[in-house]
N, C-alpha and C positions, 0 to 999 in steps of 0.2 A: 615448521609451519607456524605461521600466525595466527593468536587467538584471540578472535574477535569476541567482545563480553558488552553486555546495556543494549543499546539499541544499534550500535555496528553487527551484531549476532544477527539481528532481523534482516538487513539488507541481503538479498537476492532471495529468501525464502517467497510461498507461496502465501497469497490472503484469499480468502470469498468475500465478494461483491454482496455488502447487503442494501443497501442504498444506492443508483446509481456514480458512479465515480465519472468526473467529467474534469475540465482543465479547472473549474471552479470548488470543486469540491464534492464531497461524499464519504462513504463512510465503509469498512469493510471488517473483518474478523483475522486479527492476523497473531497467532502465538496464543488463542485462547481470549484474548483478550477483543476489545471493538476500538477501532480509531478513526481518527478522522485522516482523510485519503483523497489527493487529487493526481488526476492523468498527468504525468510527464510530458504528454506531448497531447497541448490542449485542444486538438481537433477531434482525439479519442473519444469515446463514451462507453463506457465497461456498465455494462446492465446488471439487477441483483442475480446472484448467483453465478455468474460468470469467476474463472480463477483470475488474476492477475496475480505479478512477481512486481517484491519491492524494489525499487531503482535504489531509493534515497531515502533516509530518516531528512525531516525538515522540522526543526521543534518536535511538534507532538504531531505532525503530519505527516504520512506515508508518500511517496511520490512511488507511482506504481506504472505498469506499462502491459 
């Protein structure tokens, strides 16, 4: 099996929503840490507290769904 290590390890794990997350941006708690986080598919809108799953590391941006 393949081992994924940096931010490939994050991709498909679980975040919380603590800022809403929209196709523009927002912000969520993922690995202990806070990042900045936008919906995959910008018609979404994930409210605080809501779980989403990371799609894609993008820079320092989460792309979640």
């Amino acid at each position: 099996p393949e081992i994924r290590t940096g931010v490939d390890a994050l991709v498909g794990n679980d975040a919380e929503v603590l800022d809403r997350v929209d196709g523009r941006g927002g912000r969520v708690k993922l690995a202990g840490e806070i990042w900045s986080a936008r919906a995959i598919d910008s018609e979404r809108v994930h409210e605080p507290g809501a779980t989403v799953r990371v799609i894609k590391i993008d820079g320092a941006t989460a792309l979640v769904d």
